[in-house]
N, C-alpha and C positions, 0 to 999 in steps of 0.2 A: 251754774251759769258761769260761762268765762268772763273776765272781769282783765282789762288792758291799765294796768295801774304804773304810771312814772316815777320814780325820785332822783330830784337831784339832791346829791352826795359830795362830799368832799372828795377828793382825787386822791386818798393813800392808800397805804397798804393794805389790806386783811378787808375792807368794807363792805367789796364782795362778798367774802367768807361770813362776815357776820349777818349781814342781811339775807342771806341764802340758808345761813344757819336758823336766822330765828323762823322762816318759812317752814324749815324741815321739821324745827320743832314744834308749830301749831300745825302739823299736819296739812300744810298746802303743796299740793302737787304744781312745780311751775312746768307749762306746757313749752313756753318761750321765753328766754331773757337775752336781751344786747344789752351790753354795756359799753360807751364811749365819751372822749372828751365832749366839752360844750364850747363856744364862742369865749367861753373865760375861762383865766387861766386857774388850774384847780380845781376842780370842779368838771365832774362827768354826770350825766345821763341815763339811767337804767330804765329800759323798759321791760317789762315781763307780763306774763299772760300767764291765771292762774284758775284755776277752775274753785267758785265759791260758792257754798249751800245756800246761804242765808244774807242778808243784808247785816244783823249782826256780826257774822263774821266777818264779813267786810269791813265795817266799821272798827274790830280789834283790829283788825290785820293793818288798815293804816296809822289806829295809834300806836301800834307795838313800835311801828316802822318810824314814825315822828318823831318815836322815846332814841332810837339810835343815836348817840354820839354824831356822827359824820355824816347822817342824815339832813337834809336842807330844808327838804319838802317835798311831800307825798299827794299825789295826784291819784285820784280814779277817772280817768277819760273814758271809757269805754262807751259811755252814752253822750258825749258830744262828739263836735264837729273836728274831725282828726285828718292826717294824713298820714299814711301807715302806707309800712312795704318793709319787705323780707328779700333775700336774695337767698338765691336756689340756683346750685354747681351738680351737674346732671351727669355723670360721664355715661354713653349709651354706646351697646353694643353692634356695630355697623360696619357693613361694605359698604362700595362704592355705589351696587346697585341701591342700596336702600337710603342713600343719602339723601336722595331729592326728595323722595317719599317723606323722611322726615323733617325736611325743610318745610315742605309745606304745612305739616303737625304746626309747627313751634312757629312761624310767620305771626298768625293771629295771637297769639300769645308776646310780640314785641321781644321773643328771647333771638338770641345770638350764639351763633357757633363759636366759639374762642382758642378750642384746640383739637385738632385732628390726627390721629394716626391711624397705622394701618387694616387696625380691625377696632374701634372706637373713633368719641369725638364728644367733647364736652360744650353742654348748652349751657347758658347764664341767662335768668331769666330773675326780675324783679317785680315785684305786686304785692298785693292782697295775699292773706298764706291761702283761700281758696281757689283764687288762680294757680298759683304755683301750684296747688295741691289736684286740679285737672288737669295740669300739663302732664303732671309725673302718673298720672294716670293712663293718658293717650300713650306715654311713652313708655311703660311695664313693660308692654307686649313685645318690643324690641329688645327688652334684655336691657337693666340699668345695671353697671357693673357697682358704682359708687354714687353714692349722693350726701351731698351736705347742704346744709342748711343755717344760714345767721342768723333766726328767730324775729321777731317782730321788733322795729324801730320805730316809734311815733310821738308828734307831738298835734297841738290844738292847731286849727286853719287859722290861716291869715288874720281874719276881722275878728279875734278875738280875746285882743293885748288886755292885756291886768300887768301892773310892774310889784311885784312882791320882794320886799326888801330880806336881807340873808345877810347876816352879822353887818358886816361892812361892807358888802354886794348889793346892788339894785339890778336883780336880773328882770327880765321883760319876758313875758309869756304869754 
């Protein structure tokens, strides 16, 4: 089962490296991770998306992560109220005739054209990774030349403050 787990982290060097290392070393496959600042200074945000057997596992995987040095605090949201969204950079292969054709595609889907040239044109579209992931579908059949992807960003909905204290930080979440 995929499992949407958060840590905020201290903001230095290598913390990626170590929190990505100790996944590789309990054999978790991460499907998506973003990493970014947060409202304080120091201190960034990691989300990641990891496919997990067992509820055990689950349970080591966020004390291994708790054990981290630069580790703040480890979340498992994936069964609460979240608001999540990935951004997906499309470049599709296209003339002029098939433009409007695919304008129409990517409308319902709230994506944007951002760059155009003579036989291409890059869409930017933001959501859920199974939207993003019907769009890139509708749009195969035109030929994607490149595609990236920023992995999954999320935190808990609005009505849902707890303020959890962190050395001499009182973050709000």
């Amino acid at each position: 089962m995929k499992r949407i787990i958060t840590a905020t982290v201290q903001n230095r060097s290598g913390v990626l490296n170590r929190v990505t290392g100790l996944l590789q070393r309990r054999q978790f496959n991460i499907e998506s991770i973003s990493v970014g600042r947060t409202e304080m200074d120091g201190i960034s945000k990691m989300t990641f998306v990891v496919e997990v057997e067992d509820s055990q596992k689950l349970e080591q995987l966020t004390k291994q992560l708790n054990k981290q040095i630069d580790v703040l605090k480890v979340s498992d949201i994936t069964d609460k109220a979240i608001v999540a969204r990935e951004l997906a950079l499309i470049k599709v292969v296209s003339t002029g005739k098939l433009r409007n054709e695919i304008q129409g595609i990517i409308d319902p889907f709230r994506a944007s054209i951002i760059d155009v040239s003579k036989d291409s044109f890059t869409v930017q579209v933001t959501g859920r990774p199974e939207k993003i992931e019907a769009l890139i579908d509708l749009l195969r059949p035109y030929g994607i030349k490149e595609l990236a992807r920023t992995g999954m960003t999320a935190f808990l909905r609005g009505q849902q403050p707890q303020v959890t204290e962190i050395n001499s930080f009182s973050l709000l979440k």
